[in-house]
N, C-alpha and C positions, 0 to 999 in steps of 0.2 A: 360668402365667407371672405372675410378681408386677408388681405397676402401677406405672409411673413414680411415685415417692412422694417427698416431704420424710425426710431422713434424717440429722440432724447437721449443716443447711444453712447455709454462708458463703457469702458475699458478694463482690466487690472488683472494680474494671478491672483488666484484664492491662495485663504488663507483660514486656516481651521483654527475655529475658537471652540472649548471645552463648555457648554452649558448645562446644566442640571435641570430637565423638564419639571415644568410644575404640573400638578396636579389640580388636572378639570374638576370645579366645584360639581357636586351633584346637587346644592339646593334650587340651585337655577334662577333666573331673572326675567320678569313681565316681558314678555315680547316688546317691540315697537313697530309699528307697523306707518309704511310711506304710498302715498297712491302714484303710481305709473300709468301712461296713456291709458295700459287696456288693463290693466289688476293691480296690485300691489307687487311690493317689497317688503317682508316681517325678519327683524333681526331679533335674532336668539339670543343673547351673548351667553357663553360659556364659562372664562377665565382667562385671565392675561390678554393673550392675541389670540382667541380663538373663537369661532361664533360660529352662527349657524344662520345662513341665509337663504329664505324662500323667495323668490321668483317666477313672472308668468313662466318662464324659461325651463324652469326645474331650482332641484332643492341644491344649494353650493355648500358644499364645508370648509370653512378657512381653518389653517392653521390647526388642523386639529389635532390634540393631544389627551394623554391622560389616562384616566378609568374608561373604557365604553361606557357602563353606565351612568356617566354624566348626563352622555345623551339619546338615555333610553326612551325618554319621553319626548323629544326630537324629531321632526321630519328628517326619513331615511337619505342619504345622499344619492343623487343621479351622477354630482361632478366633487373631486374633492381640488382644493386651489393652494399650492403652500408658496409661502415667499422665501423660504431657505432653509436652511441644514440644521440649527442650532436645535438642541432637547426642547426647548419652547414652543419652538413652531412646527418640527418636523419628528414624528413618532410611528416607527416601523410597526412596532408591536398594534397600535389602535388599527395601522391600516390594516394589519394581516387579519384583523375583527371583522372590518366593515364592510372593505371593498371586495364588492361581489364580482366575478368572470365580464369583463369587459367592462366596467366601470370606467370613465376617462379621471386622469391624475393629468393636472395642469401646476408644474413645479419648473422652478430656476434649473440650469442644466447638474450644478453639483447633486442633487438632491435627485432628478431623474438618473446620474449615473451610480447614487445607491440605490436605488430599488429595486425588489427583484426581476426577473427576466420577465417573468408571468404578467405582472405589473407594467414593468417598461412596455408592453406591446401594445396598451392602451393610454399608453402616458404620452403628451407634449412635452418640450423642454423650450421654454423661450427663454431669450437672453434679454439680458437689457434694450429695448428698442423693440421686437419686437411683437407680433399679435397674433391670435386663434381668434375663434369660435368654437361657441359650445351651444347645438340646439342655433338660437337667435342671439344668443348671448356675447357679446365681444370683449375679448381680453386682452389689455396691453400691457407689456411689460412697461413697470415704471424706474429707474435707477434708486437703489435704497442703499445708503454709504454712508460711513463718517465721516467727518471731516477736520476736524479739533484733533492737533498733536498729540502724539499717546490713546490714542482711540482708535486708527483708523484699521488695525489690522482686527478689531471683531469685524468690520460690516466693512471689507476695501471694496476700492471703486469696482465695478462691472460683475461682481459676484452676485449678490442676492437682487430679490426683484419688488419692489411693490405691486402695485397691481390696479391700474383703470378698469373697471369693468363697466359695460353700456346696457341695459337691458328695458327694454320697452319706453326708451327715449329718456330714463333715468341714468343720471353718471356717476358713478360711486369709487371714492380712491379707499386704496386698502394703503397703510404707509410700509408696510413689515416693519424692518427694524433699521431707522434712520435720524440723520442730523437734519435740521435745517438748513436744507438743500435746494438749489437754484429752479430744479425739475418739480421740486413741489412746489416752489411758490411761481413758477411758471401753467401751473393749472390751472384752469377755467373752464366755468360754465360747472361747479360740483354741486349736484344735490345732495350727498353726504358723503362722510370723511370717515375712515378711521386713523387715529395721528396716537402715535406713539412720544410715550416720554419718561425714560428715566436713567437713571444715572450709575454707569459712567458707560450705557452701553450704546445710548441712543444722547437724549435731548432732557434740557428740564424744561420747566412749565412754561417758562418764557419763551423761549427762544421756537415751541410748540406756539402757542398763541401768538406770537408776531407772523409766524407762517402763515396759521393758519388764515390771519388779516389777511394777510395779501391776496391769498387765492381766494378768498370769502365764498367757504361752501357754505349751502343755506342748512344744512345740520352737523356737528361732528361729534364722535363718538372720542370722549379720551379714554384709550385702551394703553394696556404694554407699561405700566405707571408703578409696580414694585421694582425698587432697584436695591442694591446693593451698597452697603456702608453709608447710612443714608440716604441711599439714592432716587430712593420712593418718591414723586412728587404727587402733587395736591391736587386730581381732577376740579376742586370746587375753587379752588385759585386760578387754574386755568381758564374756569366757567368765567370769570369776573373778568379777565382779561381780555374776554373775546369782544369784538363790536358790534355794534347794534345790528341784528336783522341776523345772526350766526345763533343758531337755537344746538345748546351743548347737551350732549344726549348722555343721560347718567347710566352705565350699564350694567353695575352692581358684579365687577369682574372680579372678586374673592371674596370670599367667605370671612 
């Protein structure tokens, strides 16, 4: 098990932004499925930022919101993973559903200090920097902030977390909800991405695509893509921006 460690570490007081949870589609989306040393990885996607990931390691649920019966037809959770507090990503009611007596919750520390007591005694809280284990599985926190004036108090610096996860020698970034930031485009060595983008909470399609160039995962998932007053950007725009050898994973996140 790797030591809680300094890992890319920011700073800031929180700062609570009002979000309206969306609602997990129930028609669902064709798996995708990745080969690892010794088995796979199959991504479920759900809706918005939320999906459902199998591993040799056990089943992970990101970000999960919504109906349960989204994900009736689902591999059950062994670990649930949130990158922070907002309706989107973080939803009290789906866990008091799902999470069964000792289940581990791996959440940013705001999000572990709402949860209930029962819950928190099976919960990690890492901060920005950084790392667990779960099973074989390594988790690092990643820094997820704004950075563009008039933005930066939904996502301020050292509050919410994205998420490195390692699993049978496959690297996987989860973005949560961020700008194009020095930390992600400092990542290397990704076999898949989930990258966030839309407006005016995170990133548009560009400034997502020039990222994701830099760190050139060999797949990314454009996830997090309804925004606000326009704010929607175009995953199949982004698909066109990416460069050659970045294979952009469509994951059919609304209905």
């Amino acid at each position: 098990m790797p030591n809680r460690r300094q890992f890319l570490v920011q700073t800031s007081a929180a700062t609570a932004l009002t979000v309206l949870p969306f609602t997990a589609r129930a028609d669902g989306h064709a798996p995708d499925t990745f080969p690892t040393a010794n088995g796979e990885v199959t991504i479920h996607p759900i809706s918005h930022a939320s999906f459902v990931m199998t591993t040799p390691e056990g089943t992970v649920w990101v970000d999960p919101v919504g109906d349960p019966s989204a994900y009736a037809d689902k591999p059950a959770p062994d670990m649930i993973l949130i990158t922070h507090e907002h309706g989107d990503h973080y939803d009290q009611a789906l866990l008091d559903a799902v999470v069964t007596d000792g289940m581990p919750i791996i959440a940013n520390s705001s999000v572990y200090g709402m949860l209930p007591e029962a819950m928190q005694a099976n919960a990690t809280s890492l901060d920005n920097g950084d790392a667990t284990q779960f099973n074989k599985l390594d988790v690092y926190a990643i820094p997820a902030y704004n950075i563009t004036e008039g933005r930066t108090d939904f996502h301020p610096v050292g509050r919410d977390n994205g998420y490195l996860v390692e699993v049978d020698e496959m690297r996987i970034y989860i973005s949560g909800d961020t700008e194009d930031i020095p930390e992600m485009r400092a990542l290397e060595n990704i076999d898949l991405a989930f990258v966030c983008m839309n407006l005016p909470f995170t990133m548009d399609a560009e400034a997502a695509a020039s990222a994701v160039n830099e760190f050139e995962p060999k797949n990314v998932y454009p996830y997090h893509y309804r925004g606000r007053d326009n704010g929607t950007q175009d995953p199949q725009e982004f698909a066109e921006m990416l460069a050659d050898g970045i294979a952009a994973k469509m994951g059919g996140w609304y209905s």
